[in-house]
PDB file of N, CA, C and O in Angstrom:
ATOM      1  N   UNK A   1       0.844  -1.182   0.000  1.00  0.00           N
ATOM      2  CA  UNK A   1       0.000   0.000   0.000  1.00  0.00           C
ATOM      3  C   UNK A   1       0.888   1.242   0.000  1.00  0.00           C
ATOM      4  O   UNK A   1       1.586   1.523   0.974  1.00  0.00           O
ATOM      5  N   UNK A   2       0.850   1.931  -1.035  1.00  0.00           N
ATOM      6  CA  UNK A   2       1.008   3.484  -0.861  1.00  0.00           C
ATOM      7  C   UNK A   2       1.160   4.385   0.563  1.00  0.00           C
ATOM      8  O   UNK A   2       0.249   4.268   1.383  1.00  0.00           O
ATOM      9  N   UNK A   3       2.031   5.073   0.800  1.00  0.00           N
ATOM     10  CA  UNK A   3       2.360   6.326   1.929  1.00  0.00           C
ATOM     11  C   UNK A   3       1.300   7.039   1.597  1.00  0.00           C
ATOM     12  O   UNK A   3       1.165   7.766   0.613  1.00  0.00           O
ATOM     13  N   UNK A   4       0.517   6.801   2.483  1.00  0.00           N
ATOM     14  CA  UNK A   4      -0.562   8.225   2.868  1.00  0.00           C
ATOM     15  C   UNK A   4      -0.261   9.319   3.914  1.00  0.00           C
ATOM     16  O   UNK A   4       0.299   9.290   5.010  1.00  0.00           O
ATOM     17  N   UNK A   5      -0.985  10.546   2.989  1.00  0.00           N
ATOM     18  CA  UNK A   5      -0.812  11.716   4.165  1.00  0.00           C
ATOM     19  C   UNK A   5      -1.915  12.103   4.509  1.00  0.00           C
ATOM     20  O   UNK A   5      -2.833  11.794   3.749  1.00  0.00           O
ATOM     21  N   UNK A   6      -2.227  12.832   5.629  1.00  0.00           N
ATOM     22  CA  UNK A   6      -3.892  13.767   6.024  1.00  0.00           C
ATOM     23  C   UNK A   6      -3.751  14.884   5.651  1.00  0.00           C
ATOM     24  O   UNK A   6      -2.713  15.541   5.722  1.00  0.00           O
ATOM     25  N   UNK A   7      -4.867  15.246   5.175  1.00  0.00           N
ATOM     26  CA  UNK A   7      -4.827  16.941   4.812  1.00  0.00           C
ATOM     27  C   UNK A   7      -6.517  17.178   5.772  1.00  0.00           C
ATOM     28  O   UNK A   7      -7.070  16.337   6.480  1.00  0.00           O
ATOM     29  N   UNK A   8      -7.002  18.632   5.451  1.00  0.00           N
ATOM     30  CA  UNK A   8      -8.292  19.111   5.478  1.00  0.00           C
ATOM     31  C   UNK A   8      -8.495  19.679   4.581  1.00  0.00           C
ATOM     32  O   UNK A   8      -7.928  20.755   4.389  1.00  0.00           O
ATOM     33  N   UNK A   9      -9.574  19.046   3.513  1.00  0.00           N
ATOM     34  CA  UNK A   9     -10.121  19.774   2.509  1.00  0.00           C
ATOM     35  C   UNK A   9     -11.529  20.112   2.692  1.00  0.00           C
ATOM     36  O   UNK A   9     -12.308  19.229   3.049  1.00  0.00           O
ATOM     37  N   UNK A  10     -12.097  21.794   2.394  1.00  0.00           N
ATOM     38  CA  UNK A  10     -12.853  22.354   2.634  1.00  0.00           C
ATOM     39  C   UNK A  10     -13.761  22.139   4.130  1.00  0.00           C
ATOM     40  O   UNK A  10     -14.974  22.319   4.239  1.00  0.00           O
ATOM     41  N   UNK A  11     -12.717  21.663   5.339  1.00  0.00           N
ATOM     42  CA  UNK A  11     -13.181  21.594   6.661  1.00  0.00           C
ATOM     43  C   UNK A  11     -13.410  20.117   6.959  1.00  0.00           C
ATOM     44  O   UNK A  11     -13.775  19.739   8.072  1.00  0.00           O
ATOM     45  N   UNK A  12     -13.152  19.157   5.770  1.00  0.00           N
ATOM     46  CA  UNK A  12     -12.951  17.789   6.123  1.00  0.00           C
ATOM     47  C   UNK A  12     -11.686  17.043   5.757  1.00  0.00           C
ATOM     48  O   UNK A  12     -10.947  17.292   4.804  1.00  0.00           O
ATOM     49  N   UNK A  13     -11.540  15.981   6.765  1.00  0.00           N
ATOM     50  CA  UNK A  13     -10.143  15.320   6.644  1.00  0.00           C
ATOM     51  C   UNK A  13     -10.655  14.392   5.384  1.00  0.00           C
ATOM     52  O   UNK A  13     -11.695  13.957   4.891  1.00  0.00           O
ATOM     53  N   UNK A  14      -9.446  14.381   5.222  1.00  0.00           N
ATOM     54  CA  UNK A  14      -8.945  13.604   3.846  1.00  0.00           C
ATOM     55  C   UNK A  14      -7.597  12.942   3.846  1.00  0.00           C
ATOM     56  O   UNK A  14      -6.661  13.393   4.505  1.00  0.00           O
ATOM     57  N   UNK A  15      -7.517  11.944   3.153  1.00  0.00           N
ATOM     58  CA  UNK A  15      -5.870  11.162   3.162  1.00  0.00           C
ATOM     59  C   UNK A  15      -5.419  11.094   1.637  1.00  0.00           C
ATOM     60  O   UNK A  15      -6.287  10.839   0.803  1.00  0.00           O
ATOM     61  N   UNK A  16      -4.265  11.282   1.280  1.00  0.00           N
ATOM     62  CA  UNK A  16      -4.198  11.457  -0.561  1.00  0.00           C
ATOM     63  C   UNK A  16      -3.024  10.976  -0.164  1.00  0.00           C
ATOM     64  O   UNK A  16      -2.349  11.420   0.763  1.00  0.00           O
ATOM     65  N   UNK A  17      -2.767  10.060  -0.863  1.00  0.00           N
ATOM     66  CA  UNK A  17      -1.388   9.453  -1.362  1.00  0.00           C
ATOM     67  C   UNK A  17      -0.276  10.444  -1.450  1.00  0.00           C
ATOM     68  O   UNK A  17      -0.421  11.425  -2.179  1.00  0.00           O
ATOM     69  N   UNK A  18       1.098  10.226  -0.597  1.00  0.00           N
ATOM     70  CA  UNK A  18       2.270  11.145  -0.509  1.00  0.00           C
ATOM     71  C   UNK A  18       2.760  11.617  -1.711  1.00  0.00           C
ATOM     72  O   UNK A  18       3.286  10.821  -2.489  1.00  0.00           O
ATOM     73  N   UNK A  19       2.682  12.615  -1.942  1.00  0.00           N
ATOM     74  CA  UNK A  19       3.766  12.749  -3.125  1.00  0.00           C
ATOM     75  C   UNK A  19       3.169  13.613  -4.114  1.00  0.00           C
ATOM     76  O   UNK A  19       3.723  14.170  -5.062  1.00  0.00           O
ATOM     77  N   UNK A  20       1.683  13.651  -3.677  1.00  0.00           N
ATOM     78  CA  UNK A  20       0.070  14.273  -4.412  1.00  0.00           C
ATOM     79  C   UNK A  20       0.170  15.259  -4.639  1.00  0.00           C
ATOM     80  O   UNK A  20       0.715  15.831  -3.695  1.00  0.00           O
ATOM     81  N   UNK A  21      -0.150  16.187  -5.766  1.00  0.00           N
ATOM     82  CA  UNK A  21      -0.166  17.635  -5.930  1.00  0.00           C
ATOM     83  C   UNK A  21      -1.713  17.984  -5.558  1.00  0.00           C
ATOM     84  O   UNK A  21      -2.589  17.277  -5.060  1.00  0.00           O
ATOM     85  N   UNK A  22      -1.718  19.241  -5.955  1.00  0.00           N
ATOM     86  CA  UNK A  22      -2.790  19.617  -5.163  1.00  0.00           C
ATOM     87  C   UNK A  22      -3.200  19.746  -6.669  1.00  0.00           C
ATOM     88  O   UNK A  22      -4.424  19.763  -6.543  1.00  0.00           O
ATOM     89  N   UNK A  23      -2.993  19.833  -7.835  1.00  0.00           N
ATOM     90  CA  UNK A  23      -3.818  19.345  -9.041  1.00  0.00           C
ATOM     91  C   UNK A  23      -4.363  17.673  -8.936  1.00  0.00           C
ATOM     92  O   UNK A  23      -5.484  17.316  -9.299  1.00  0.00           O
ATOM     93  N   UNK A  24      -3.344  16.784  -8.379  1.00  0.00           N
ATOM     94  CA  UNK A  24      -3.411  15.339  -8.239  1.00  0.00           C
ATOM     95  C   UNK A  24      -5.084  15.217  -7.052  1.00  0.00           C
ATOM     96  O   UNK A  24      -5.975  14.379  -7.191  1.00  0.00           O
ATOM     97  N   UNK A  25      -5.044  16.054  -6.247  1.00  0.00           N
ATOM     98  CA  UNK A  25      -6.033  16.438  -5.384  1.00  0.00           C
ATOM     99  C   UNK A  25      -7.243  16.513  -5.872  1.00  0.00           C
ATOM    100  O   UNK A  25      -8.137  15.793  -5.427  1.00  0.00           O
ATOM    101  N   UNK A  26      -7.420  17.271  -6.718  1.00  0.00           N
ATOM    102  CA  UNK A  26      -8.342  18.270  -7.671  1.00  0.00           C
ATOM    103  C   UNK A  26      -8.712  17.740  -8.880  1.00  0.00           C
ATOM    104  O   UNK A  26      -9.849  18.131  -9.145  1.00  0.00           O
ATOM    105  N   UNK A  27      -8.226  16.963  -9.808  1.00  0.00           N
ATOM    106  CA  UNK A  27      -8.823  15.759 -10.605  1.00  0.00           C
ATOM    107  C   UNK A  27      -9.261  14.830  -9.562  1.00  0.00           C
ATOM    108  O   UNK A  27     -10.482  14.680  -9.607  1.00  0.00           O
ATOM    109  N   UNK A  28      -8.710  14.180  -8.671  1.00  0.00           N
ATOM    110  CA  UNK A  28      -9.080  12.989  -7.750  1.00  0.00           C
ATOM    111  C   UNK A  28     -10.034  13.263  -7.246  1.00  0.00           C
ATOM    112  O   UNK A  28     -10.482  12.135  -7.038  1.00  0.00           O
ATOM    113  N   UNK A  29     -11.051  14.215  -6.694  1.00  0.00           N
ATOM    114  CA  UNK A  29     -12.401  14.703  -6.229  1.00  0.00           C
ATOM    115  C   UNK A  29     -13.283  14.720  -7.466  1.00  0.00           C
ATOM    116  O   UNK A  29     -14.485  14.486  -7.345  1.00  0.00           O
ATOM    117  N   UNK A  30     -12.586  15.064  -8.996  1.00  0.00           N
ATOM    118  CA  UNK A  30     -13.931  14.831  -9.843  1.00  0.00           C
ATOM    119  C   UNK A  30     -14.052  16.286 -10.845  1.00  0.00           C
ATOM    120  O   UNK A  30     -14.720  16.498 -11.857  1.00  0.00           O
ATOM    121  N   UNK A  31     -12.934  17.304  -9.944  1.00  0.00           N
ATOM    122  CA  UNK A  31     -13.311  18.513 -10.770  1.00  0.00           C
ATOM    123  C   UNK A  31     -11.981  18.967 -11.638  1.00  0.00           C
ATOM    124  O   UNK A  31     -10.839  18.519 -11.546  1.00  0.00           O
ATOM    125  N   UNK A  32     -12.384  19.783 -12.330  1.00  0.00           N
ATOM    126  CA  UNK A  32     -10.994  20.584 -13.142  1.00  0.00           C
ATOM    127  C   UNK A  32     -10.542  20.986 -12.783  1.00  0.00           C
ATOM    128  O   UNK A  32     -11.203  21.762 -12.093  1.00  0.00           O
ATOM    129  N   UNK A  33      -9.086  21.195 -12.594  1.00  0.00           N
ATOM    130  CA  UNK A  33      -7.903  21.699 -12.404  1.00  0.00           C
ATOM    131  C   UNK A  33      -8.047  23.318 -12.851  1.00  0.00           C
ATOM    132  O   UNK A  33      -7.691  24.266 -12.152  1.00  0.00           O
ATOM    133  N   UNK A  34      -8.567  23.388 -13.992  1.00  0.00           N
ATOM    134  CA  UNK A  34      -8.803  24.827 -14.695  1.00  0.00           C
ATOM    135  C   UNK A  34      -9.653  25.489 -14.538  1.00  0.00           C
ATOM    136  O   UNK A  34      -9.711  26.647 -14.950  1.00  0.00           O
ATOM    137  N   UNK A  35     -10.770  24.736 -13.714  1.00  0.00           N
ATOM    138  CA  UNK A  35     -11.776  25.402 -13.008  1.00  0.00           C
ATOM    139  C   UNK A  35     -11.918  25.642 -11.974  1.00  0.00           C
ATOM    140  O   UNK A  35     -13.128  25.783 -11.798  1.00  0.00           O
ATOM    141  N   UNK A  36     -11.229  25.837 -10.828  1.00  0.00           N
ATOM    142  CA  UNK A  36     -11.205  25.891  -9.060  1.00  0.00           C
ATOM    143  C   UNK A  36     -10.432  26.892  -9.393  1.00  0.00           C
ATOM    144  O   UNK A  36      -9.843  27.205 -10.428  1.00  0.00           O
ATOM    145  N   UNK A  37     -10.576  27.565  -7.839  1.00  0.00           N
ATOM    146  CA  UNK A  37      -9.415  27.785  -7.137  1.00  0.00           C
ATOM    147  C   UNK A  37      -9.359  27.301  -5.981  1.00  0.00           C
ATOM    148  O   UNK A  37     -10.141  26.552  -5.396  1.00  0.00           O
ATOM    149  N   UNK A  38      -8.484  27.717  -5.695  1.00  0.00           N
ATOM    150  CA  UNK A  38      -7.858  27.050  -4.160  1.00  0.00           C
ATOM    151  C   UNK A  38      -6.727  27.782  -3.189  1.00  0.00           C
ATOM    152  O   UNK A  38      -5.837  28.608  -3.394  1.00  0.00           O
ATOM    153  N   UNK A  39      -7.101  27.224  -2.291  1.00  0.00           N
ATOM    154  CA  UNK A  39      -6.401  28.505  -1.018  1.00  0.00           C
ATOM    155  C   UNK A  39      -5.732  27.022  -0.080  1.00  0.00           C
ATOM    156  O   UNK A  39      -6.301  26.275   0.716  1.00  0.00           O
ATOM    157  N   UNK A  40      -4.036  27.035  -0.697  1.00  0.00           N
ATOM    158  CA  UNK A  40      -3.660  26.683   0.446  1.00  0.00           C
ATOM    159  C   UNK A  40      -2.735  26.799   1.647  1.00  0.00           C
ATOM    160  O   UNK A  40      -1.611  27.252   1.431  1.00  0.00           O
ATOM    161  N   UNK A  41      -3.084  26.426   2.960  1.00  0.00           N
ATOM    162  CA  UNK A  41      -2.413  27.196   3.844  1.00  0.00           C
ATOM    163  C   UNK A  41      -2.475  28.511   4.054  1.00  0.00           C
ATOM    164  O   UNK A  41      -1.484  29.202   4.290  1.00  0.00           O
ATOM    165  N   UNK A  42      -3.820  28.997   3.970  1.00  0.00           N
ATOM    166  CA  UNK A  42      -4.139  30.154   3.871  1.00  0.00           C
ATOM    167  C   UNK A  42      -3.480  31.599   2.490  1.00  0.00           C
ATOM    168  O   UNK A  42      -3.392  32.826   2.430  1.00  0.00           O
ATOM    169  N   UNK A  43      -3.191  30.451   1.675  1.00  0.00           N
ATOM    170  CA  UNK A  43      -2.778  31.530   0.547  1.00  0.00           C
ATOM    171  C   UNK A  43      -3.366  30.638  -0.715  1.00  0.00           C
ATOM    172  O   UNK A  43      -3.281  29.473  -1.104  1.00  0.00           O
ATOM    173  N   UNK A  44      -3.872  31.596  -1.039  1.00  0.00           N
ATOM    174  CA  UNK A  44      -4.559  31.480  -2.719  1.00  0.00           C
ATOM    175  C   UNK A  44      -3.482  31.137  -3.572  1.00  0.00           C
ATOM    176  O   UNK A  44      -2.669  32.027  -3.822  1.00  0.00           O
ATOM    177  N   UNK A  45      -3.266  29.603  -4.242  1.00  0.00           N
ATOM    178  CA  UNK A  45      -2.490  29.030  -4.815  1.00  0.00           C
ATOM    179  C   UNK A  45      -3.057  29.579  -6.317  1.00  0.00           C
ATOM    180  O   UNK A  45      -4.230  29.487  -6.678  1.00  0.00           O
ATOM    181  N   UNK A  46      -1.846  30.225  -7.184  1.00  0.00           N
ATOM    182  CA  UNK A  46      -2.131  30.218  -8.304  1.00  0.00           C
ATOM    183  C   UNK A  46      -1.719  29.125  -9.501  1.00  0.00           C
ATOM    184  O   UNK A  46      -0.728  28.449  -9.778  1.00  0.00           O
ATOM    185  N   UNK A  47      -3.407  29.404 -10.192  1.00  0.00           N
ATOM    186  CA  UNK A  47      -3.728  28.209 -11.066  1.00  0.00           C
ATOM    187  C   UNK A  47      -2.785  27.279 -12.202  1.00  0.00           C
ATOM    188  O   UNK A  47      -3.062  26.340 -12.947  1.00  0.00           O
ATOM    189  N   UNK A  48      -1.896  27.834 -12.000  1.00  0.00           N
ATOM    190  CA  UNK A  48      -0.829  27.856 -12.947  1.00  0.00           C
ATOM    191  C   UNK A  48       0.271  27.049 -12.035  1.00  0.00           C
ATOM    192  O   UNK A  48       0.957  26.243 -12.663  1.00  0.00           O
ATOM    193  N   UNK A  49       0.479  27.151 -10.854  1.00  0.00           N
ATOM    194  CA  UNK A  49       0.978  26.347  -9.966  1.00  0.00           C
ATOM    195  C   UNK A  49       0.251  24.859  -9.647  1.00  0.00           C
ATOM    196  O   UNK A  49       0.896  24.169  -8.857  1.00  0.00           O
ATOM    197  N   UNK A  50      -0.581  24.467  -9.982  1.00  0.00           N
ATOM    198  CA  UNK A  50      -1.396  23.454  -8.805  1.00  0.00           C
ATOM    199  C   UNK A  50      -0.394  22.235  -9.001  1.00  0.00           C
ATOM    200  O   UNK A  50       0.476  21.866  -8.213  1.00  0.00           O
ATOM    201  N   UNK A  51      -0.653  21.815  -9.971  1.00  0.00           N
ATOM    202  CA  UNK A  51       0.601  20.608 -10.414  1.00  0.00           C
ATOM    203  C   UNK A  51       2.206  20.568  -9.861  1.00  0.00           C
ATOM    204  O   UNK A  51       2.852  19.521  -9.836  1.00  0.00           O
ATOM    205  N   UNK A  52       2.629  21.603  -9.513  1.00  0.00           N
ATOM    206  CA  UNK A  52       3.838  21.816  -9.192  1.00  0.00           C
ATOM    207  C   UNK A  52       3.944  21.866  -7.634  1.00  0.00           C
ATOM    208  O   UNK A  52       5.083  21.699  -7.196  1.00  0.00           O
ATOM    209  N   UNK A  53       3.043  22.049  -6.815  1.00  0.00           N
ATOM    210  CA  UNK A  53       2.438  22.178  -5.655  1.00  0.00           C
ATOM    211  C   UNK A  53       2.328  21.087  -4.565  1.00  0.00           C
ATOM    212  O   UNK A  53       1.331  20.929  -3.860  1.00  0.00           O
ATOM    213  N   UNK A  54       3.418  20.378  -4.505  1.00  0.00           N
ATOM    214  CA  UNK A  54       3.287  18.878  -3.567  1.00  0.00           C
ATOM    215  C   UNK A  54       2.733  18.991  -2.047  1.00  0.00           C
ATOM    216  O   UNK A  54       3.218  19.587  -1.085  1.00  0.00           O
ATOM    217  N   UNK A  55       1.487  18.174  -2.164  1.00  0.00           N
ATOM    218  CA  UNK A  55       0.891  18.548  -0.700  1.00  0.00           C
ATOM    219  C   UNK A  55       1.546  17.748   0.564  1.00  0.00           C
ATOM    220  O   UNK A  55       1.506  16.529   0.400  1.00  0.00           O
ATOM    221  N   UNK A  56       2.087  18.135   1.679  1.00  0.00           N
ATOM    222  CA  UNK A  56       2.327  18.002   3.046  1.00  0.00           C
ATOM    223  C   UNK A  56       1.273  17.601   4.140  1.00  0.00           C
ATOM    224  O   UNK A  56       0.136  18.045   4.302  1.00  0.00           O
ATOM    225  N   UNK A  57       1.906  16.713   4.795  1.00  0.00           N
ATOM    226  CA  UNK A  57       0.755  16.032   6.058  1.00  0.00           C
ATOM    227  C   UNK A  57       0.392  17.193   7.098  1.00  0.00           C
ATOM    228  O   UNK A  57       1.225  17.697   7.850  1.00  0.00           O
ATOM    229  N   UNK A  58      -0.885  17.532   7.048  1.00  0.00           N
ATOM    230  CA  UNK A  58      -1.562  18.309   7.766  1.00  0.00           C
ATOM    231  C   UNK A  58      -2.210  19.968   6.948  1.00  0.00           C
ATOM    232  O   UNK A  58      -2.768  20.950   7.438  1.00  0.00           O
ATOM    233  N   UNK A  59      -1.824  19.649   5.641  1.00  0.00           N
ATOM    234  CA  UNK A  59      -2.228  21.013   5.026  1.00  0.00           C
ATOM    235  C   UNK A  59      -3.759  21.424   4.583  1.00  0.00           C
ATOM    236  O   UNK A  59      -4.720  20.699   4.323  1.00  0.00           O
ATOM    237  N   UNK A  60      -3.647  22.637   4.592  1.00  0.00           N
ATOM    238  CA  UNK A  60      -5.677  22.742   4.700  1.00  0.00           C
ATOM    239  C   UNK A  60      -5.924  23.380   3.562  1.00  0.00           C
ATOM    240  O   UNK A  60      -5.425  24.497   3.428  1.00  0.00           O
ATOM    241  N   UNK A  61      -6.749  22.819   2.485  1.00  0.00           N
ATOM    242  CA  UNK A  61      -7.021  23.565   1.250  1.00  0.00           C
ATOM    243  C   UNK A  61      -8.905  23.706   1.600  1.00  0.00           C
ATOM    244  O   UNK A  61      -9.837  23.090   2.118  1.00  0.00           O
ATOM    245  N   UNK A  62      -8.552  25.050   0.845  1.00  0.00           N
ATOM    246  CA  UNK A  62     -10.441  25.485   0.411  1.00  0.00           C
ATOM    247  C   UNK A  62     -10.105  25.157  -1.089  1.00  0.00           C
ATOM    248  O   UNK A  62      -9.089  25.533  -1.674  1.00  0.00           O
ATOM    249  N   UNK A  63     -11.085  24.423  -1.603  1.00  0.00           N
ATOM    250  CA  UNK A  63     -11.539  24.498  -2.981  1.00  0.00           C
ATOM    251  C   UNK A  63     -12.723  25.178  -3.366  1.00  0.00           C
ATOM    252  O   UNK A  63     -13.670  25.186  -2.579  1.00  0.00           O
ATOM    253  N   UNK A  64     -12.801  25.708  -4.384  1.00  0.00           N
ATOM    254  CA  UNK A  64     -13.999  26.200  -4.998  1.00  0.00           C
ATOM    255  C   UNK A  64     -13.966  26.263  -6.450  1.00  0.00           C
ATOM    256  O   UNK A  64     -13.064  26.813  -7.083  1.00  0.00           O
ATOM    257  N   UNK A  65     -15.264  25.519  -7.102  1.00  0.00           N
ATOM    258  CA  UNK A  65     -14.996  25.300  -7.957  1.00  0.00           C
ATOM    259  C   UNK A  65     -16.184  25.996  -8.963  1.00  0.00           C
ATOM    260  O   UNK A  65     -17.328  25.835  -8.539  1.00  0.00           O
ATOM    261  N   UNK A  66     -16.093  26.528  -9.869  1.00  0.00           N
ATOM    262  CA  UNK A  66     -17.063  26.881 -10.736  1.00  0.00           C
ATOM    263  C   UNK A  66     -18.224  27.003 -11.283  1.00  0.00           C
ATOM    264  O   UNK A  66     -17.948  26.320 -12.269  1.00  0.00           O
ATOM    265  N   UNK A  67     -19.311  27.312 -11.464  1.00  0.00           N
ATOM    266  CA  UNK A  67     -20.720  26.332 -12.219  1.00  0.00           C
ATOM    267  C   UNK A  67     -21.095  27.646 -12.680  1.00  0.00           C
ATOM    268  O   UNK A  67     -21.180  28.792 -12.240  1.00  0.00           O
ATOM    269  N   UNK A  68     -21.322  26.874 -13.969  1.00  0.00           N
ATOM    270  CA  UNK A  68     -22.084  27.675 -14.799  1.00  0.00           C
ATOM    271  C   UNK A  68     -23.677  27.967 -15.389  1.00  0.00           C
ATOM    272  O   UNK A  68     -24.271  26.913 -15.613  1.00  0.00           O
ATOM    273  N   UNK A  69     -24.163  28.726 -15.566  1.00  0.00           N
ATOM    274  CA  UNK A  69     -25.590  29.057 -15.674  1.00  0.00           C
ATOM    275  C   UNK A  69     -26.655  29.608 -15.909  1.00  0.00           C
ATOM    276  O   UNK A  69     -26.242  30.766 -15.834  1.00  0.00           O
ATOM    277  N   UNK A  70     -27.521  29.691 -16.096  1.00  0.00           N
ATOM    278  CA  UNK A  70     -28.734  30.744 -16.535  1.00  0.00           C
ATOM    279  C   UNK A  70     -29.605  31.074 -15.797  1.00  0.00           C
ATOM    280  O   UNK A  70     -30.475  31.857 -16.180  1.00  0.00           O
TER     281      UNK A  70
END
């Protein structure tokens, strides 16, 4: 089995495989990478970063993600 780490995403724990970007994060929940943003560790990660962005045991992301509509 894979090294897992804990994070808190949007106020719930979560465990993502070590080594995970916080794009790796963000496809793995279901949504686009090109459509969120995200705040982590209290700083608004830019979108252009997420992939490059290796998440750490105990880090707290807000996601928010897009929808479109009429």
């Amino acid at each position: 089995m894979a090294a897992e780490i804990s994070l808190i995403v949007n106020g719930e724990p979560r465990r993502v495989a070590f080594g995970s970007s916080i794009a790796d994060l963000v496809a793995g929940i279901g949504l686009d990478p090109k459509k969120v943003a995200v705040e982590h560790n209290g700083e608004i990660a830019p979108r252009s970063t997420l992939a490059d962005v290796s998440l750490s045991e105990g880090d707290v992301l807000e996601i928010v993600h897009f929808v479109g509509g009429g």
